[in-house]
C-alpha positions in Angstrom: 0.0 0.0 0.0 1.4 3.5 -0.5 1.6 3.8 3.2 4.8 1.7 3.0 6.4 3.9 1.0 5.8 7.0 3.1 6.4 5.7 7.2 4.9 7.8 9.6 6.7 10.2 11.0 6.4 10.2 15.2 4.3 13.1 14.9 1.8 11.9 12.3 1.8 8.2 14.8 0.9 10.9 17.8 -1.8 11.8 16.2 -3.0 8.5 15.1 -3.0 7.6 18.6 -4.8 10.6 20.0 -7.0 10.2 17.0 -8.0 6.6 18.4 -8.7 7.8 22.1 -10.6 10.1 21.1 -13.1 7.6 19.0 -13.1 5.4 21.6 -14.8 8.4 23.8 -17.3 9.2 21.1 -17.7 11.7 18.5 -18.7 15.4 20.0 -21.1 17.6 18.6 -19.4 20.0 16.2 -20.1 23.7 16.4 -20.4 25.2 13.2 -20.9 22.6 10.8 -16.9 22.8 11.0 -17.5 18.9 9.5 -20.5 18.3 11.5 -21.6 15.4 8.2 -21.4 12.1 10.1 -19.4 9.6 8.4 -21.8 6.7 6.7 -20.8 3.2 6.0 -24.0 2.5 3.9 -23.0 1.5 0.0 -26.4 2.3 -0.7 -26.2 5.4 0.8 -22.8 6.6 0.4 -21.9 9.1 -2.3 -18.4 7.4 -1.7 -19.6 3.8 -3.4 -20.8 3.3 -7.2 -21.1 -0.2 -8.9 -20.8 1.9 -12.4 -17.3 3.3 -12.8 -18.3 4.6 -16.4 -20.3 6.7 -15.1 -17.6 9.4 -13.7 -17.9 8.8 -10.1 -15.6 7.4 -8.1 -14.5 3.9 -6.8 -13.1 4.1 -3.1 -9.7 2.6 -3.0 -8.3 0.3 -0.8 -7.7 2.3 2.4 -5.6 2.0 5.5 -6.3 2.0 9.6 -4.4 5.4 9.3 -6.5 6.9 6.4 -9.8 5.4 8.2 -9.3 7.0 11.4 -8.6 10.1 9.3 -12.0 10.4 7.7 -13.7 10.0 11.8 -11.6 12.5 14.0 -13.5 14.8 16.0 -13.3 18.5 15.3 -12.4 18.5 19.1 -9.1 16.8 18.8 -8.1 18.6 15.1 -8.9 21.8 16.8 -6.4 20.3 19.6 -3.7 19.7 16.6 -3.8 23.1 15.1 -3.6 25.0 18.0 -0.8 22.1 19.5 1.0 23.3 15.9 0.7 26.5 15.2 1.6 27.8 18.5 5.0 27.5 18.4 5.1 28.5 14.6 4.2 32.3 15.7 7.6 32.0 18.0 10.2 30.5 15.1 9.0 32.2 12.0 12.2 33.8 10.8 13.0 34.7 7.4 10.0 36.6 5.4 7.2 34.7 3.5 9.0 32.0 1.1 10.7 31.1 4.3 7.5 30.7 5.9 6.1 28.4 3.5 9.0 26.1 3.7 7.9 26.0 7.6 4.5 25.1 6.8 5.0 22.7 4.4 7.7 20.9 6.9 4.7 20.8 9.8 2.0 20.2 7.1 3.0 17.8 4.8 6.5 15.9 5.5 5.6 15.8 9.4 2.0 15.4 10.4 0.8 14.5 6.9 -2.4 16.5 6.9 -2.1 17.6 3.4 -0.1 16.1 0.4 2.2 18.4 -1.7 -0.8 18.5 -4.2 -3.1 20.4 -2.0 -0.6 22.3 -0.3 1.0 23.8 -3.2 -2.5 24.3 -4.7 -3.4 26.6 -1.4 0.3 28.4 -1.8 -0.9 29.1 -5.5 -4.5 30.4 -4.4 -2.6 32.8 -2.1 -0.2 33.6 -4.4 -3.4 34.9 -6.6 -5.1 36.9 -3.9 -4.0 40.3 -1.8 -2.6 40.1 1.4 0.2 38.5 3.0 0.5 34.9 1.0 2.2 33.0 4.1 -0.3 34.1 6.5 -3.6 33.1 4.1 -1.4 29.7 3.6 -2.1 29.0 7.4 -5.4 30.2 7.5 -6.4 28.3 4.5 -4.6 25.1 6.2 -5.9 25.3 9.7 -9.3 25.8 7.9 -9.3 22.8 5.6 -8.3 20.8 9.2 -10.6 22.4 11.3 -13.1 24.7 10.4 -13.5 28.1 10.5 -12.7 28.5 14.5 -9.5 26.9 13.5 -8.6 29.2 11.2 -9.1 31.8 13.2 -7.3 30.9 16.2 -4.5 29.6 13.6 -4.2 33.3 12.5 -3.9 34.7 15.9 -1.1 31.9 16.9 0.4 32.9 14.0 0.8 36.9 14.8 0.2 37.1 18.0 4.0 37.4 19.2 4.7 39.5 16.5 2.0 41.7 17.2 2.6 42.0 21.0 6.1 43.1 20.2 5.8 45.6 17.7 2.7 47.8 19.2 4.7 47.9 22.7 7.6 48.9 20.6 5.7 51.2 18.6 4.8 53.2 21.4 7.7 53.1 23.9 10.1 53.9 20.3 12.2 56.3 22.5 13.9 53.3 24.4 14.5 51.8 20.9 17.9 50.0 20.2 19.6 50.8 17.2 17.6 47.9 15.0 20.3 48.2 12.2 22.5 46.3 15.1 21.0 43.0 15.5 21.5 41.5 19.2 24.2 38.5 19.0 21.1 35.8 19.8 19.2 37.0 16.1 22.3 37.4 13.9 21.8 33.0 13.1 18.4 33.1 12.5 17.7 34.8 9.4 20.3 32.5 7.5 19.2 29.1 9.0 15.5 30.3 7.9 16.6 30.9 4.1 18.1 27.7 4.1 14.5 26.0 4.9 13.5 27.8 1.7 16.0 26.2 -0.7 14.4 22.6 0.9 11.0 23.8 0.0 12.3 24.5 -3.4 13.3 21.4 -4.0 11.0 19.6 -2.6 8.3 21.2 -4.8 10.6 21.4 -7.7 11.8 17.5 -8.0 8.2 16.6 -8.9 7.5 18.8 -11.2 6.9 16.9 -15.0 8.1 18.6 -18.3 5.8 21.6 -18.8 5.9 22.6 -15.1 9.6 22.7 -15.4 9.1 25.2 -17.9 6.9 27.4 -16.3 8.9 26.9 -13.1 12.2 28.5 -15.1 10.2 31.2 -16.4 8.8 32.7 -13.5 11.8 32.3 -11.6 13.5 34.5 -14.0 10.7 37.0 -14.5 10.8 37.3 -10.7 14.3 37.8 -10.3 14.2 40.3 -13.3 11.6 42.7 -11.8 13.2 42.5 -8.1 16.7 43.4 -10.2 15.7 46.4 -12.2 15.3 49.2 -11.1 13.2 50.3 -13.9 10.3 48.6 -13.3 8.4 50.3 -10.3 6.8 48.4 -7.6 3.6 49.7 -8.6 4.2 47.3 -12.0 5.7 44.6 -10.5 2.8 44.1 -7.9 0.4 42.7 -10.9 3.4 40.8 -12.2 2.8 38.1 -9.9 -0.7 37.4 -10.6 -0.4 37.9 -14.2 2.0 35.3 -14.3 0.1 32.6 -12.4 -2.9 33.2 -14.4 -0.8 32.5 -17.8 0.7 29.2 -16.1 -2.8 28.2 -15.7 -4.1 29.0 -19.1 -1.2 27.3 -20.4 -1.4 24.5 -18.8 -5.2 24.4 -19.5 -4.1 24.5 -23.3 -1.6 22.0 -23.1 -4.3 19.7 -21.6 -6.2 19.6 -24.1 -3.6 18.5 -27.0 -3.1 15.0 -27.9 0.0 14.6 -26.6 0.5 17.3 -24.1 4.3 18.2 -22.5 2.4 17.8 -18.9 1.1 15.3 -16.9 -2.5 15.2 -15.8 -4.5 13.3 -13.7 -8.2 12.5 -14.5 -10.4 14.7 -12.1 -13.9 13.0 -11.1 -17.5 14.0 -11.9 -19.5 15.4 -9.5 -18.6 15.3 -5.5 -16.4 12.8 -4.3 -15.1 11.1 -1.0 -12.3 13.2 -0.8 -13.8 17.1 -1.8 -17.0 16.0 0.4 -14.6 15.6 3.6 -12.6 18.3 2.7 -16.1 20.6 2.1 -17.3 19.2 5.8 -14.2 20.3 7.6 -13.8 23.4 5.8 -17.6 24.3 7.1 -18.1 27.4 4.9 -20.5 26.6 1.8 -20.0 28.3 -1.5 -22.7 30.9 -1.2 -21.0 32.2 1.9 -17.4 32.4 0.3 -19.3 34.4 -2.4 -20.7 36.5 -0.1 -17.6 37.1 2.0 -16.0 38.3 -1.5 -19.1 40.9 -1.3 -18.3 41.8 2.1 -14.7 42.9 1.5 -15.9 44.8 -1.8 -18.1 47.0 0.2 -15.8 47.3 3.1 -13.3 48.8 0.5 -15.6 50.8 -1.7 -17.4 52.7 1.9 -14.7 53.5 3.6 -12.9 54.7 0.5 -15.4 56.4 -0.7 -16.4 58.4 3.0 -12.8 59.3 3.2 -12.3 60.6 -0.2 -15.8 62.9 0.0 -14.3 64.1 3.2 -10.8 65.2 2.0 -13.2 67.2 -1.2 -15.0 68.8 1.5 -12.3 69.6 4.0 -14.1 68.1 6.6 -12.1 66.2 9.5 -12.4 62.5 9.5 -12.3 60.4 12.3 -8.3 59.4 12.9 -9.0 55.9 13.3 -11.4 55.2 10.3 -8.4 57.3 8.5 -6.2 54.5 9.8 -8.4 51.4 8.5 -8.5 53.4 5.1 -5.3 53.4 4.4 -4.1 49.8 5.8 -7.2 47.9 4.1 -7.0 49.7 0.8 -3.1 48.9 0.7 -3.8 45.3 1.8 -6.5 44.8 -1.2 -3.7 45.9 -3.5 -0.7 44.0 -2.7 0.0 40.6 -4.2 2.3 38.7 -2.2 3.1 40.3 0.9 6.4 40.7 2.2 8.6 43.4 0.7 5.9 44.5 -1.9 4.4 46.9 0.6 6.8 48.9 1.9 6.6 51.5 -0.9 2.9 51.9 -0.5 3.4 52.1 2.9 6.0 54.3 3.5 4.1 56.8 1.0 0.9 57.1 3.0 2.5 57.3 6.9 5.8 59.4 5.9 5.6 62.2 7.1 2.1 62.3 7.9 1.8 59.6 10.9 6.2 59.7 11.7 9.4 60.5 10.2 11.5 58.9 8.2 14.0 57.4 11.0 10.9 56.2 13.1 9.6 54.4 9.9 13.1 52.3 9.1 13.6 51.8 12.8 10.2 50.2 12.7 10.9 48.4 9.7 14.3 46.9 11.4 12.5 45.4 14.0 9.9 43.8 12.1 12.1 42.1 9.9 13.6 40.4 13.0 10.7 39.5 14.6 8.4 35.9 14.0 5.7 36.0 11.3 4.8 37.6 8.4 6.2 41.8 8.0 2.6 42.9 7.6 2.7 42.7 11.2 4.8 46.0 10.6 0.9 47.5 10.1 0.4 47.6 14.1 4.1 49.7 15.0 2.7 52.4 12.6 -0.6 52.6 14.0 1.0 52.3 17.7 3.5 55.2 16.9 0.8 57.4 15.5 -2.2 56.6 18.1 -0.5 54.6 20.3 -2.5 50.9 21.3 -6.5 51.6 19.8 -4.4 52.9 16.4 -1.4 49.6 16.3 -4.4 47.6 16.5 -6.5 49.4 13.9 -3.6 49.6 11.8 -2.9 45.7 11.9 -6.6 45.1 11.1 -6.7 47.1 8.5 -3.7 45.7 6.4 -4.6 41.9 7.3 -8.4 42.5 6.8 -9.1 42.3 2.5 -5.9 38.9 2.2 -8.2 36.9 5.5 -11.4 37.8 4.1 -10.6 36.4 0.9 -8.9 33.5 1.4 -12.1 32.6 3.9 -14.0 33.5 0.8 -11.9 31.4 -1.7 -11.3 28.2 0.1 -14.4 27.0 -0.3 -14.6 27.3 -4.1 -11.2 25.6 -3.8 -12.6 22.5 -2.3 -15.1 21.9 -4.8 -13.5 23.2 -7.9 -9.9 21.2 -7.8 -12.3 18.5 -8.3 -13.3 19.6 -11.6 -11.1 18.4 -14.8 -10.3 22.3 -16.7 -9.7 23.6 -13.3 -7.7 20.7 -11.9 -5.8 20.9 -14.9 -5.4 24.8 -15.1 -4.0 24.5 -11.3 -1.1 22.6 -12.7 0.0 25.3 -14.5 -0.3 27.9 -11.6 1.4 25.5 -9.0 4.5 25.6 -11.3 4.6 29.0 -11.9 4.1 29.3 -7.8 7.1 27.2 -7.3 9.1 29.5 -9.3 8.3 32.3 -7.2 10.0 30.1 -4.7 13.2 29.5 -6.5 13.4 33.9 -7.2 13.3 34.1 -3.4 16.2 31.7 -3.1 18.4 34.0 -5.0 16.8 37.1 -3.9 16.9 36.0 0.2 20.1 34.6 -0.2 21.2 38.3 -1.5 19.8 39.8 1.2 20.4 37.4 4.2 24.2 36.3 3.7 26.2 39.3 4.6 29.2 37.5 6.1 31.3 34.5 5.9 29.8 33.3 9.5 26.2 33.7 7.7 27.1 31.3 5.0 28.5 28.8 7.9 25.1 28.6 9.3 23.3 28.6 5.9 25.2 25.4 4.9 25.6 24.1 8.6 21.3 25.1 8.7 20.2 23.1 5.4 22.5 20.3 6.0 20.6 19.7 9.0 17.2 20.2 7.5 18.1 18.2 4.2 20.1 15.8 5.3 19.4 14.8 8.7 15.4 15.9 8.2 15.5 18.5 11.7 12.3 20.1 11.7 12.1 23.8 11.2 11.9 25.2 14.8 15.3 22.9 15.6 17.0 24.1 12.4 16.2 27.7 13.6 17.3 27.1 16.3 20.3 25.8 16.0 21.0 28.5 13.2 20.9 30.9 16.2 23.1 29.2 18.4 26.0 28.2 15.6 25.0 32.1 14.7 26.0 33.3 18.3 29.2 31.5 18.6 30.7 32.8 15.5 29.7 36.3 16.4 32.0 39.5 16.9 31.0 39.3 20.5 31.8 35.7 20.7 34.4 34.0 18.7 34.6 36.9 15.8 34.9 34.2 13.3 34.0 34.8 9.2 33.3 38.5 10.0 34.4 39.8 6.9 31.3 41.2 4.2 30.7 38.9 1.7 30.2 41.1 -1.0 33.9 42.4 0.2 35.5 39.0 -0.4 34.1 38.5 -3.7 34.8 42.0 -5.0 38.9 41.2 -3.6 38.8 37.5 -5.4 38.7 35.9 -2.2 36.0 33.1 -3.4 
């Protein structure tokens, strides 16, 4: 059985077993419809069972004890795992978005096996496609496909709740600020070991990639690292880029679908609703119609406030500071694709100088590029500076609000649509283009994160032990800090030289 070729990993067993205890108790009552379908055993009844192949539905395969007990956990004890697994994530994630996903898809996917690279990258695409901070919708979209919409939401809040803390305390005590240009000895290791989990992600996704994804991978890796390197295209241009690009992947896979011999491979997708996308629907709990109107929701969200702040500015009427606030974080988080460094020009535009100065901004900007999580969590030190607590929270709100609302809104649509063959076969193309978005951030992190001799140490020390000897993510950062510390100037001032320095004098 394919279970042989994959053996469970101690964390998937522990969750086997807690799985088990927690049948033997009895299923509780579920509290949303967050997969409150009971699982049916009846052929005749069973949308899971059809004597007539031919017809397009499918045949349930042969399934294991493991896969079994997976269809019958509780939402109780999945609610248990996510918040037992992405707790810890909001403390150890170092190293921007790409890095983040190559966190996630450790935890996810290689470790507790609640997703197979298929649907993950498919959910990385998905937020690739939508505003708002991609890594952050990937754990939403995750924890909601395990466990509802209450587990999304409290996957979110795990996620940036250290980050947040930090930053709006920081935002408004910035007079007792340390110089964040000067990272403390115990942070130097970590950005490093995380870039390193990114180049694992990378190949991971990119070893199973067939001919035409290959291609598509190659091409938006280069497009990527072309718009990041010239400084001719604006980031006003390079913002649509990135959704431009996965919609051509899909198109193009689409078209190659359909040829007689296509470049890509394709699997069959199944008429109608099967086993699988009828789970998936269950523990997601939201139906369509309420993903569509979600998507109505954050329309009118943008278009009011928008449009009451604009008619105020043409009548010189004062506006209330923290609806001006929400204005300007949600209307810059429903036009950023991809998070990360996309928004800081948009950004610094709207608060400098009007909410801080210049200094307070980078200062800012230091520190939340050192902290866990994603750097939209930036959003609640501009609100603190400017109106202290109420505004850091508005602020972060704000800039989160459109990217959550619409990944709630497009899950749904997710689970019943991969199920469908032009879609199924259109995602093919966008997970490839996806995946070389991952391969540009390899080049462009590694630019960025590798200032010194002792930062390549830990880079190679970082993904030896995260390729090699299979560390999880939160050990690899770990260690990444500690080896970081020890070569330090405070330490043993060891590979202290600049990298760019050695290369320009020959020396590698």
């Amino acid at each position: 059985m394919a279970m042989e070729d994959k053996p469970e990993t101690p964390l998937a067993s522990e969750e086997v077993r807690e799985t088990s205890d927690a049948l033997e108790k009895g299923s509780e009552n579920q509290p949303d419809g967050v997969g409150a379908t009971a699982h049916t055993t009846s052929n005749e009844d069973s949308d899971e069972f059809n004597a007539n192949p031919e017809d397009g539905a499918v045949v349930l395969k042969e399934k294991s004890a493991a896969e079994l007990l997976e269809e019958d956990i509780p939402w109780r004890t999945r609610f248990v795992q996510v918040v037992k697994t992405y707790a810890p994530l909001g403390l150890v994630a170092f190293g921007g978005p790409q890095a983040h996903v190559a966190i996630l898809r450790d935890h996810l996917v290689v470790q507790r096996k609640w997703l197979d690279e298929e649907q993950f990258t498919e959910l990385f695409a998905i937020g690739q496609g939508l505003p708002g901070p991609t890594s952050t919708q990937l754990v939403v979209s995750t924890a909601l496909a395990r466990a509802g919409p209450i587990g999304g939401i409290t996957a979110f809040m795990l996620w940036n709740l250290p980050g947040l803390i930090v930053l709006i305390t920081c935002g408004v005590l910035i007079a007792t600020f340390v110089d964040p240009y000067n990272p403390p000895w115990y942070l130097v290791g970590l950005p490093p070991a995380a870039i390193s989990l990114v180049f694992k992600a990378f190949y991971g996704f990119g070893v199973k990639l067939d001919k035409l994804g290959v291609i598509l991978c190659l091409i938006s890796a280069l497009v990527s690292v072309l718009i990041n390197g010239d400084e001719r295209i604006t980031p006003s241009v390079s913002q649509f880029v990135y959704p431009s690009m996965l919609v051509l992947g899909g198109i193009t896979s689409y078209i190659d679908s359909r040829r007689k011999e296509p470049y890509g491979t394709y699997k069959s997708a199944s008429k109608g609703w099967d086993a699988e996308s009828d789970l998936t629907m269950r523990r997601i709990g939201i139906p369509i119609w309420v993903g569509a109107l979600i998507w109505v929701m954050w329309a009118v969200i943008l278009g009011t406030t928008v449009s009451i702040v604009n008619k105020a500015h043409r009548e010189g009427r004062e506006i209330n500071v923290y609806l001006e606030i929400f204005e300007v974080m949600f209307r810059i988080g429903s036009l950023i694709f991809g998070g990360g460094q996309v928004v800081l020009p948009m950004l610094q535009t709207e608060v400098v100088p009007q909410w801080m100065t210049k200094e307070q901004f980078l200062q800012g900007l230091g520190l939340a590029q050192s902290m866990p999580g994603p750097l939209f969590n930036f959003s609640a030190y501009l609100g603190a500076v400017y109106q202290g607590v109420a505004g850091g929270l508005v602020a972060w709100a704000g800039l989160f609000g459109p990217g959550i609302l619409l990944i709630f809104g497009m899950v749904p649509f997710w689970a019943r649509l991969r199920h469908v063959q032009w879609f199924k076969s259109s995602l093919n193309g966008v997970n490839a283009t996806a995946i070389g978005l991952v391969g540009a951030a390899c080049v462009i992190l590694w630019e960025g994160a590798i200032a010194t001799a002792a930062d390549a140490m830990v880079f190679i020390l970082a993904g030896t032990l995260a390729m090699v000897y299979g560390w999880g993510a939160p050990w690899v950062v770990l260690a990444g800090g500690v080896f970081g510390a020890i070569l330090h100037e405070d330490a043993l001032s060891l590979g202290q030289v600049e990298w760019c320095t050695l290369s320009a004098e020959g020396g590698m």
